[in-house]
Backbone as JSON Lines, residues from 0, in Angstrom:
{"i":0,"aa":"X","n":[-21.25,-26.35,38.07],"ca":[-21.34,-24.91,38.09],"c":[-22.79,-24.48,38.1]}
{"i":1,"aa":"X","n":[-23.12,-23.51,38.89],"ca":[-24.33,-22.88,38.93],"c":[-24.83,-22.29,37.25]}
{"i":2,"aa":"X","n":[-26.16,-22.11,37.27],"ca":[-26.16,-21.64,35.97],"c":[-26.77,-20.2,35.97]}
{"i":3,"aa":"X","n":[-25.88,-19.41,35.35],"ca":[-26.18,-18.13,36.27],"c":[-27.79,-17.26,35.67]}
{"i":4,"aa":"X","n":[-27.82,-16.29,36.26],"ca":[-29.43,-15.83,36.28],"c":[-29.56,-15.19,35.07]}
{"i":5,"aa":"X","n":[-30.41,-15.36,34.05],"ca":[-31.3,-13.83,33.42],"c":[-31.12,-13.02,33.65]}
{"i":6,"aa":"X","n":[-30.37,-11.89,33.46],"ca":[-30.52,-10.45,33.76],"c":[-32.07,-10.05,33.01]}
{"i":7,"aa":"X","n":[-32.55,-9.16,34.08],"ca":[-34.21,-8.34,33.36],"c":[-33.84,-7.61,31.99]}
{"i":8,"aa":"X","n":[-34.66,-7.23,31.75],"ca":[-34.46,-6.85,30.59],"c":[-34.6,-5.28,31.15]}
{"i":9,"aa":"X","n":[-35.33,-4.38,32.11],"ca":[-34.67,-3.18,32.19],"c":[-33.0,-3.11,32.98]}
{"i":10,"aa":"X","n":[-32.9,-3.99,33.71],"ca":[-31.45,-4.14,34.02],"c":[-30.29,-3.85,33.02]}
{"i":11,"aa":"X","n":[-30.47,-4.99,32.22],"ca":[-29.34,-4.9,30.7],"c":[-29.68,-4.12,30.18]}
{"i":12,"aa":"X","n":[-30.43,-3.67,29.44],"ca":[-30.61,-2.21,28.74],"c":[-31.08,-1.04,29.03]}
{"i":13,"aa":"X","n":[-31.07,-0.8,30.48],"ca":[-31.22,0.74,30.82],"c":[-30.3,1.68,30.82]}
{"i":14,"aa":"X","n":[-29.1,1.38,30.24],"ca":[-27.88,1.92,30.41],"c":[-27.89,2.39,28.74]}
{"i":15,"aa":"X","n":[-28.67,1.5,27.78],"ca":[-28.62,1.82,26.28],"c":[-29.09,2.79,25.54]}
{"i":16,"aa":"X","n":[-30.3,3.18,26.7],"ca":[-31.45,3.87,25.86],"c":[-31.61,5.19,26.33]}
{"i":17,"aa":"X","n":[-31.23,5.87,25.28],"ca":[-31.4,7.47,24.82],"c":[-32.88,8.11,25.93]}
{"i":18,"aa":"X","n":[-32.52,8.88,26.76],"ca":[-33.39,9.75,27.57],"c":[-33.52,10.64,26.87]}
{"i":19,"aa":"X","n":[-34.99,11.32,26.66],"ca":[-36.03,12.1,26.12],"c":[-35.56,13.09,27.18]}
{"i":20,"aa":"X","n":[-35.27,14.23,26.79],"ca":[-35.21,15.32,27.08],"c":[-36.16,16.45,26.7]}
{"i":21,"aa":"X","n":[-37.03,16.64,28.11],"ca":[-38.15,18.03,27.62],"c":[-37.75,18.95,27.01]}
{"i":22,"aa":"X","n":[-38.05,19.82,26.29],"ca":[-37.84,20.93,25.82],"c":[-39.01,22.16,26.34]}
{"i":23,"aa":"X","n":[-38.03,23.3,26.75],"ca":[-39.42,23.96,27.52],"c":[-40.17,24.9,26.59]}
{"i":24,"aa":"X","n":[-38.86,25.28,25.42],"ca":[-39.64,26.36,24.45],"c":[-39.69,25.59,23.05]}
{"i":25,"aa":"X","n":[-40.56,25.13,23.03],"ca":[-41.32,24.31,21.82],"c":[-41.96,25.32,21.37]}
{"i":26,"aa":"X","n":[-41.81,26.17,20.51],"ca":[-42.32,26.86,18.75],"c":[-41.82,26.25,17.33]}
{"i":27,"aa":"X","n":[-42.84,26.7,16.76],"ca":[-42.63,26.01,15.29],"c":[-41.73,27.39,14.76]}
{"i":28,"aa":"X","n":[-40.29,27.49,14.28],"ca":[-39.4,28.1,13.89],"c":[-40.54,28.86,12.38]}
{"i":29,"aa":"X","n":[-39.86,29.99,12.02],"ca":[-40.93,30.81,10.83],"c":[-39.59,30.65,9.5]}
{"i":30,"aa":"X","n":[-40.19,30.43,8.47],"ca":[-39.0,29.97,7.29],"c":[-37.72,31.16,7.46]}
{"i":31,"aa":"X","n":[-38.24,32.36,7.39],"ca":[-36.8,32.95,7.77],"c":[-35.8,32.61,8.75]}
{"i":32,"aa":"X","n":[-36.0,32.38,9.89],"ca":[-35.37,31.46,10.91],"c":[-34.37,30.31,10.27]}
{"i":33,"aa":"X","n":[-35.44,29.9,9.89],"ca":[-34.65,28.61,9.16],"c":[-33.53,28.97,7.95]}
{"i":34,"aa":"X","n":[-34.19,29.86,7.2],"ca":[-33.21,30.26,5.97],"c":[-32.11,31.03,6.66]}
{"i":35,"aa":"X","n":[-31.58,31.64,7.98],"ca":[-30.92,32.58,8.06],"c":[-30.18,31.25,9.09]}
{"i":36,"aa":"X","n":[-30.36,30.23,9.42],"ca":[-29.41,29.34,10.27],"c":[-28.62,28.22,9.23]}
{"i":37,"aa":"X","n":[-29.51,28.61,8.0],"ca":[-28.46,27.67,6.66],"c":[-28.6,26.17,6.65]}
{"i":38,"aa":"X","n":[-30.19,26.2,6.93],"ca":[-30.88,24.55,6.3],"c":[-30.66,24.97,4.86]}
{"i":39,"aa":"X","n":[-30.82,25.35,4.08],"ca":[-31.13,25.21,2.53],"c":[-29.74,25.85,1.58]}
{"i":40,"aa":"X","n":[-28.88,26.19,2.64],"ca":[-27.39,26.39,1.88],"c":[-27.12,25.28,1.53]}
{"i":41,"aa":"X","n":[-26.78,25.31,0.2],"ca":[-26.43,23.87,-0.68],"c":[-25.02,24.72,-1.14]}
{"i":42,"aa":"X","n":[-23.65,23.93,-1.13],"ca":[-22.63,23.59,-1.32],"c":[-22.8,23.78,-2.76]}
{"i":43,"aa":"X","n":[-21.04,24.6,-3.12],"ca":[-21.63,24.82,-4.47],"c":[-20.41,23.3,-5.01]}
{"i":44,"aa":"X","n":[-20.64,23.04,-6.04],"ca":[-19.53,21.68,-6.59],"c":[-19.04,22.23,-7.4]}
{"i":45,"aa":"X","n":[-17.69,22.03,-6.97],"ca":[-16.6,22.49,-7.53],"c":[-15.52,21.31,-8.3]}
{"i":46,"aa":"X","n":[-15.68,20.88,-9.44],"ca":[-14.96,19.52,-10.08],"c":[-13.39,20.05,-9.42]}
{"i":47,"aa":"X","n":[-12.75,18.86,-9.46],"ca":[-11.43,18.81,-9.35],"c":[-10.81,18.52,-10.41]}
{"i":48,"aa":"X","n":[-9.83,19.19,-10.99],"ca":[-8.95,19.11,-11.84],"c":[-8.19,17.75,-11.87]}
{"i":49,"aa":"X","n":[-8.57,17.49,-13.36],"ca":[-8.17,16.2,-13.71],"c":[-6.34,16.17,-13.18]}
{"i":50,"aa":"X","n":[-5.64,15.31,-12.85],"ca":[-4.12,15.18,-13.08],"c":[-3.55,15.22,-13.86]}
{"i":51,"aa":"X","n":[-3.76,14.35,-14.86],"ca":[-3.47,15.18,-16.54],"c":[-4.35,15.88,-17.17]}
{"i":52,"aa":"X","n":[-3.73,16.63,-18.22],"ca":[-4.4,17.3,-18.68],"c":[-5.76,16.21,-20.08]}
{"i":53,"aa":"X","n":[-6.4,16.21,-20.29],"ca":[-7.7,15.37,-20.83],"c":[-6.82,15.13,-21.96]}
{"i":54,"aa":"X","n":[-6.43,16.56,-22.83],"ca":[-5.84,16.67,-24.38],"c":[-4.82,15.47,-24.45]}
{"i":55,"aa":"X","n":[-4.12,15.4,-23.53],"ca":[-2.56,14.09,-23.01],"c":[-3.63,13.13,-22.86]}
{"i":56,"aa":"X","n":[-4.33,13.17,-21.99],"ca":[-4.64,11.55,-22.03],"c":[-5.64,10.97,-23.26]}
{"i":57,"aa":"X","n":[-6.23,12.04,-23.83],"ca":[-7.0,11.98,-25.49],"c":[-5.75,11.25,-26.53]}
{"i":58,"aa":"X","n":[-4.61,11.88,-26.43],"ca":[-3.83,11.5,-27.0],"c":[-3.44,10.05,-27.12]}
{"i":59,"aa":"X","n":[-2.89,10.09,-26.09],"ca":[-2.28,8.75,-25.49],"c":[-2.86,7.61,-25.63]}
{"i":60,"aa":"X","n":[-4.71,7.57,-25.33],"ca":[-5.81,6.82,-26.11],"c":[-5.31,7.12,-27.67]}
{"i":61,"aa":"X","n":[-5.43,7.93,-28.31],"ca":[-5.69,7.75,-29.97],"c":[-4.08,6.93,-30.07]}
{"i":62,"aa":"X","n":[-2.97,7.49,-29.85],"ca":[-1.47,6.72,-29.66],"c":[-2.08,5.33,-29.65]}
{"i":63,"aa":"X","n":[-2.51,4.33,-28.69],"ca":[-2.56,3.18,-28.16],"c":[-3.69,2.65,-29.16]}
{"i":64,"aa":"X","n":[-4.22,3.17,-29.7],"ca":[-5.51,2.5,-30.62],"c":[-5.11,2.53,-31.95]}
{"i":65,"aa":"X","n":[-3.98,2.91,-32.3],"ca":[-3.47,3.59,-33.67],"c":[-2.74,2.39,-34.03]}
{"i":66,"aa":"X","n":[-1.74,2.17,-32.94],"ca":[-1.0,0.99,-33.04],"c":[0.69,2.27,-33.3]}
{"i":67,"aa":"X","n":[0.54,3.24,-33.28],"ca":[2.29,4.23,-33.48],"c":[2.28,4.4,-31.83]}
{"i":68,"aa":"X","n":[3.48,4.07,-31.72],"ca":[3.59,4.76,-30.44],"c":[4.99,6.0,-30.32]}
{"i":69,"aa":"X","n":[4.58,7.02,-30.04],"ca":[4.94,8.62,-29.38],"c":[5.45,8.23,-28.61]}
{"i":70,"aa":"X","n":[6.65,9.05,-27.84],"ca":[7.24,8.89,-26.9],"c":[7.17,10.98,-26.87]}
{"i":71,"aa":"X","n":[6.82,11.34,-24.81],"ca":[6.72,12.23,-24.88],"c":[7.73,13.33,-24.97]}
{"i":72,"aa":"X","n":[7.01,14.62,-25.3],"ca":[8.11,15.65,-26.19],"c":[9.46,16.18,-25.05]}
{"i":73,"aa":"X","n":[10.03,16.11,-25.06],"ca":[11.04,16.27,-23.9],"c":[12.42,17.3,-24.81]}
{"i":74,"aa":"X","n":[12.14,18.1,-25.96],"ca":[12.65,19.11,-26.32],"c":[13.63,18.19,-27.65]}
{"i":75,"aa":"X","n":[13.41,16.95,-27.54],"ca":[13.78,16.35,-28.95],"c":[12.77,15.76,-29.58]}
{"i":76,"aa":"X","n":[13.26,15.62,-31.19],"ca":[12.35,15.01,-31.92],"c":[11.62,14.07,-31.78]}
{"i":77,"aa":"X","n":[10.06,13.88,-32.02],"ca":[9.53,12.56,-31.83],"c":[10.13,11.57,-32.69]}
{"i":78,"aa":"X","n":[10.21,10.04,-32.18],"ca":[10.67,9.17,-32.98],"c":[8.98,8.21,-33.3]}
{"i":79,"aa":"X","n":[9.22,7.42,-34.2],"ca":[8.0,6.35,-34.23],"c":[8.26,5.4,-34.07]}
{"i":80,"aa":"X","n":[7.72,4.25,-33.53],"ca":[8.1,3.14,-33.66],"c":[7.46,2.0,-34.74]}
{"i":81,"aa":"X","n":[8.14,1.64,-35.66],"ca":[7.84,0.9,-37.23],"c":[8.06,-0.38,-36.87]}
{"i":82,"aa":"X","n":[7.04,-1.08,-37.27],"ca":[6.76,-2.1,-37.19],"c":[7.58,-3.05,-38.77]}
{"i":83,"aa":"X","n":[8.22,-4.29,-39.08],"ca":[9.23,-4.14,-40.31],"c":[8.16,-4.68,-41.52]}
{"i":84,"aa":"X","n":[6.7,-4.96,-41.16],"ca":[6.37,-5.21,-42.32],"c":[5.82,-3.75,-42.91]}
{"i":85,"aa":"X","n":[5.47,-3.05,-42.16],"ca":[5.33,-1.2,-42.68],"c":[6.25,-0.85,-43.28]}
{"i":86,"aa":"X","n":[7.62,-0.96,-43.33],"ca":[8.62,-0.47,-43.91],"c":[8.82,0.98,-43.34]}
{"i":87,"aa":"X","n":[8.86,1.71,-44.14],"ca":[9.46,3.23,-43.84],"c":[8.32,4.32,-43.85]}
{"i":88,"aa":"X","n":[8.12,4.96,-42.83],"ca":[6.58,5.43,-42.3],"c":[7.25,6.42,-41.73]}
{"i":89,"aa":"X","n":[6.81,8.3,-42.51],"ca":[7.12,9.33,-42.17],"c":[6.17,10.12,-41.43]}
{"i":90,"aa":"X","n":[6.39,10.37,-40.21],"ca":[5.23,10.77,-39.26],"c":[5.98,12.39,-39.23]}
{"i":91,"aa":"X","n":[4.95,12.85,-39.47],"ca":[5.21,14.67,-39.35],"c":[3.75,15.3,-38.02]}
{"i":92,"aa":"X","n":[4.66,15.64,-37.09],"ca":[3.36,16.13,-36.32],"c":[2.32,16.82,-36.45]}
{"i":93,"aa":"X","n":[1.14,17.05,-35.87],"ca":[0.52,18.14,-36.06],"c":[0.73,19.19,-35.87]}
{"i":94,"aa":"X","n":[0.37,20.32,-36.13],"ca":[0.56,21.68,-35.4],"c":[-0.68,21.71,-34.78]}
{"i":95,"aa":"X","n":[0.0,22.03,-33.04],"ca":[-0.67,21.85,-32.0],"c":[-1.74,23.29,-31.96]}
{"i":96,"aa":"X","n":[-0.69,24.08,-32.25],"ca":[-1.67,25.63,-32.4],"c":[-2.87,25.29,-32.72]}
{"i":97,"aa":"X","n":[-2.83,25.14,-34.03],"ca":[-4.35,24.77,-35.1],"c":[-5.29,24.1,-34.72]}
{"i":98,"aa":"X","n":[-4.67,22.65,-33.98],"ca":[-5.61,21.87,-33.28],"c":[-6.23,22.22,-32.24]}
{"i":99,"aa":"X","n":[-5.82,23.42,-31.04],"ca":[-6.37,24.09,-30.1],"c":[-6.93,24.78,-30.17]}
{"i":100,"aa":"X","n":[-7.14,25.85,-31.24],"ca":[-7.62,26.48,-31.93],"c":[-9.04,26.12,-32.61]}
{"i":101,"aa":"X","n":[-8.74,24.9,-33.21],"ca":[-10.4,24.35,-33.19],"c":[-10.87,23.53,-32.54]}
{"i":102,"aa":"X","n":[-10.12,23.12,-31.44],"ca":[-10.86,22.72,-30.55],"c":[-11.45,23.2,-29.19]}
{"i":103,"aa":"X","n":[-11.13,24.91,-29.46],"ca":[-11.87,26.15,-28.69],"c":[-12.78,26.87,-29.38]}
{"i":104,"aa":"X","n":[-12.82,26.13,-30.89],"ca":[-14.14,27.12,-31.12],"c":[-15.05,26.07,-31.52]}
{"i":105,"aa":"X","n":[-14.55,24.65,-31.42],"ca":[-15.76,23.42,-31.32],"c":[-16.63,23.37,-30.13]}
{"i":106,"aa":"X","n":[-15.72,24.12,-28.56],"ca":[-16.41,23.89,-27.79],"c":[-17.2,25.28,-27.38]}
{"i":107,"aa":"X","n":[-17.02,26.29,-28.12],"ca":[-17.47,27.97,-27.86],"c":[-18.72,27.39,-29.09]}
{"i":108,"aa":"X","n":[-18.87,26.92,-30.17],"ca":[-20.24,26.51,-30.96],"c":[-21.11,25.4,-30.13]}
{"i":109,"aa":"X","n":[-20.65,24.69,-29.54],"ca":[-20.96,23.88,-28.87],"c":[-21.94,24.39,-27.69]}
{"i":110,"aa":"X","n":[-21.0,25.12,-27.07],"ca":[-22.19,25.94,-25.77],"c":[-22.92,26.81,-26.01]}
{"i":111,"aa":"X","n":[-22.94,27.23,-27.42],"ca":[-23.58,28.12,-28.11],"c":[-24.96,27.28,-28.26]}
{"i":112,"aa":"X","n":[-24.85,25.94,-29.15],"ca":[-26.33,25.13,-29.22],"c":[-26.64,24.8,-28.02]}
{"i":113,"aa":"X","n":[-25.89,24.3,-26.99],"ca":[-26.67,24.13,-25.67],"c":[-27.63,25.2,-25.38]}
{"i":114,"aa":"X","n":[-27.11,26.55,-25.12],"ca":[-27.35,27.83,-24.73],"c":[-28.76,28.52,-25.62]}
{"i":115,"aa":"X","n":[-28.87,27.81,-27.02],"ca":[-29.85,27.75,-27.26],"c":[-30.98,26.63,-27.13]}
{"i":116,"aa":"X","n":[-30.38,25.6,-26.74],"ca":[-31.19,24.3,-26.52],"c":[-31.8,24.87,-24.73]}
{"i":117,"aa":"X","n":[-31.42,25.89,-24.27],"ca":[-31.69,26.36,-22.96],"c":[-31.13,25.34,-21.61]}
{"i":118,"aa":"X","n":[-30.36,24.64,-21.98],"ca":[-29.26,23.49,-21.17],"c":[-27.8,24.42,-21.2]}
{"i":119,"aa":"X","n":[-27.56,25.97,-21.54],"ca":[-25.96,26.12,-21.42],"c":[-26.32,26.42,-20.01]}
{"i":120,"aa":"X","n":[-26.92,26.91,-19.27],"ca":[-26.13,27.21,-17.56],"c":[-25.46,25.71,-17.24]}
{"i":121,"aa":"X","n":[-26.11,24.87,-17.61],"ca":[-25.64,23.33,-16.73],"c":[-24.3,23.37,-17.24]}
{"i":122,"aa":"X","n":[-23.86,23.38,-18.51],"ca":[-22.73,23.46,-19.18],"c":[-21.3,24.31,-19.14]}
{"i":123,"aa":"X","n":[-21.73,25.32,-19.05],"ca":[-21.39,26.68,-19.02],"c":[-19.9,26.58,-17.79]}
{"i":124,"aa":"X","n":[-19.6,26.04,-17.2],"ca":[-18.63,26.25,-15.84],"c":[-17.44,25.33,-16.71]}
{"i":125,"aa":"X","n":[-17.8,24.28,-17.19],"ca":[-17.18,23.14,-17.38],"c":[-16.02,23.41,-19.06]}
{"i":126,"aa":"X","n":[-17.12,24.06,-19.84],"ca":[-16.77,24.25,-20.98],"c":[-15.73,25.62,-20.87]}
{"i":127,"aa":"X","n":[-16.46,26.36,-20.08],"ca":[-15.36,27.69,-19.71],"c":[-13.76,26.85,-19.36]}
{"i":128,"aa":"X","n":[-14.28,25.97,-18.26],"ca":[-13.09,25.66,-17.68],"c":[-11.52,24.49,-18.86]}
{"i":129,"aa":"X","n":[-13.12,24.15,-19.76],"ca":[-11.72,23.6,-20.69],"c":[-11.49,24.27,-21.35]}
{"i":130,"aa":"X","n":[-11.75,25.75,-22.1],"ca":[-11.53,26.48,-22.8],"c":[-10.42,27.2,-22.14]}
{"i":131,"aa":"X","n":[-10.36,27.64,-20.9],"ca":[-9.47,28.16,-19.71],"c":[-8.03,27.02,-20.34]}
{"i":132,"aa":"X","n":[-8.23,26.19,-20.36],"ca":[-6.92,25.06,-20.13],"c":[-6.76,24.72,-21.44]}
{"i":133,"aa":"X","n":[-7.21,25.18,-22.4],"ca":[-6.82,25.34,-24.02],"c":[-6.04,26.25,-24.03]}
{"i":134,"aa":"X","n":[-6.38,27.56,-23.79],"ca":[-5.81,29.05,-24.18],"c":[-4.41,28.74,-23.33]}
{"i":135,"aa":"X","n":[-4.32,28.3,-21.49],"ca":[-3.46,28.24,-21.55],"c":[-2.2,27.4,-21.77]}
{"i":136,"aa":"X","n":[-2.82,26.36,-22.5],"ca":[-1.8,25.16,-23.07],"c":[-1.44,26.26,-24.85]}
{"i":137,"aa":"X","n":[-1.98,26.97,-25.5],"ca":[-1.36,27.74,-26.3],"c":[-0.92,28.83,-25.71]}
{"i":138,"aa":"X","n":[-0.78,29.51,-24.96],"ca":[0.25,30.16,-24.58],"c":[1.9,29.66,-23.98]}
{"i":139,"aa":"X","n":[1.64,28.28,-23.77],"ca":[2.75,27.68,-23.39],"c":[3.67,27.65,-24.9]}
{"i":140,"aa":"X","n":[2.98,26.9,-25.86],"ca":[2.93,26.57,-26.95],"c":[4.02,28.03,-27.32]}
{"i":141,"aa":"X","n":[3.3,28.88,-27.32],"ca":[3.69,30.36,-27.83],"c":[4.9,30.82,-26.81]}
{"i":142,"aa":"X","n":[5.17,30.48,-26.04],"ca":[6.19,31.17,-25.31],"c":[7.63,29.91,-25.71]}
{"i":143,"aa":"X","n":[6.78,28.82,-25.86],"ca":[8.15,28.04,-26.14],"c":[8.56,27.98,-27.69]}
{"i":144,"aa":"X","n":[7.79,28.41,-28.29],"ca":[8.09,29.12,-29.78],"c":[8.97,30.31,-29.6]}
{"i":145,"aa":"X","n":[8.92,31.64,-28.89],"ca":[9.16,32.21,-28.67],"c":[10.81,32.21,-28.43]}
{"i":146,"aa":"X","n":[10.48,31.63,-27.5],"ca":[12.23,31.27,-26.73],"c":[13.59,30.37,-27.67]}
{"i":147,"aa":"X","n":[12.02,29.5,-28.81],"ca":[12.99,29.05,-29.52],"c":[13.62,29.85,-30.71]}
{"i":148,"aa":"X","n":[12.76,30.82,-31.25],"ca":[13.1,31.6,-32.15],"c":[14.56,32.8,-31.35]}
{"i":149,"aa":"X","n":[14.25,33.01,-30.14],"ca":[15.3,33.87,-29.67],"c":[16.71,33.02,-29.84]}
{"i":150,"aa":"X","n":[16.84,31.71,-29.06],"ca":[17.88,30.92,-29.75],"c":[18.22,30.59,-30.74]}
């Protein structure tokens, strides 16, 4: 068999390479130009909402490290599960109210020292937003109190 030729080297790669295109109106753009075509619009970040709620999965950690395990509230009593050298172990829940309750004004003191540490703007969206998802995990709280007292 013949052994075939070298292709040149503008042969094989003239087909690769990006043509320079003149430009006929070459000016240097003036910053307004630029600011009004939205080089320096920065995207604002917007977190995405966890899938569970943090408080459930806070839980569920302290549950699993405790060594009791909860089974979730599904409109009957929690049971525990006893281990037989514990013997007889009376678990009374918390009241969830109370606990939300200070744990909206742990995080309202909280952005309070940031806010004086001059770090609350950084803070400020995040802490709103779990305070947002406190109030309305006690209003749930309160309406299903509610409904139960009507029954």
């Amino acid at each position: 068999l013949p052994v075939p030729k070298e292709p040149k080297f503008e042969q094989e790669y003239s087909n690769f390479l990006p043509m320079a295109i003149p430009r006929k109106n070459i000016k240097k753009r003036s910053l307004n130009t630029i600011i009004e075509s939205g080089a320096f619009d920065v995207e604002k970040y917007v977190p995405h909402k966890p899938k569970e709620p943090i408080e459930k999965l806070k839980l569920k950690l302290q549950e699993q490290m405790s060594g009791i395990k909860m089974f979730p509230d599904d409109g009957r009593r929690r049971r525990v599960v006893r281990s037989k050298s514990e013997g007889c172990m009376d678990y009374v829940p918390p009241d969830r109210a109370s606990e939300l309750l200070e744990e909206i004004n742990e995080r309202v003191q909280w952005l309070e020292e940031m806010e004086a540490l001059g770090e609350g703007k950084k803070h400020r969206a995040t802490i709103q937003l779990q305070i947002a998802e406190k109030l309305n995990e006690l209003k749930r709280l309160d309406r299903a109190k509610s409904q139960e007292n009507e029954i």
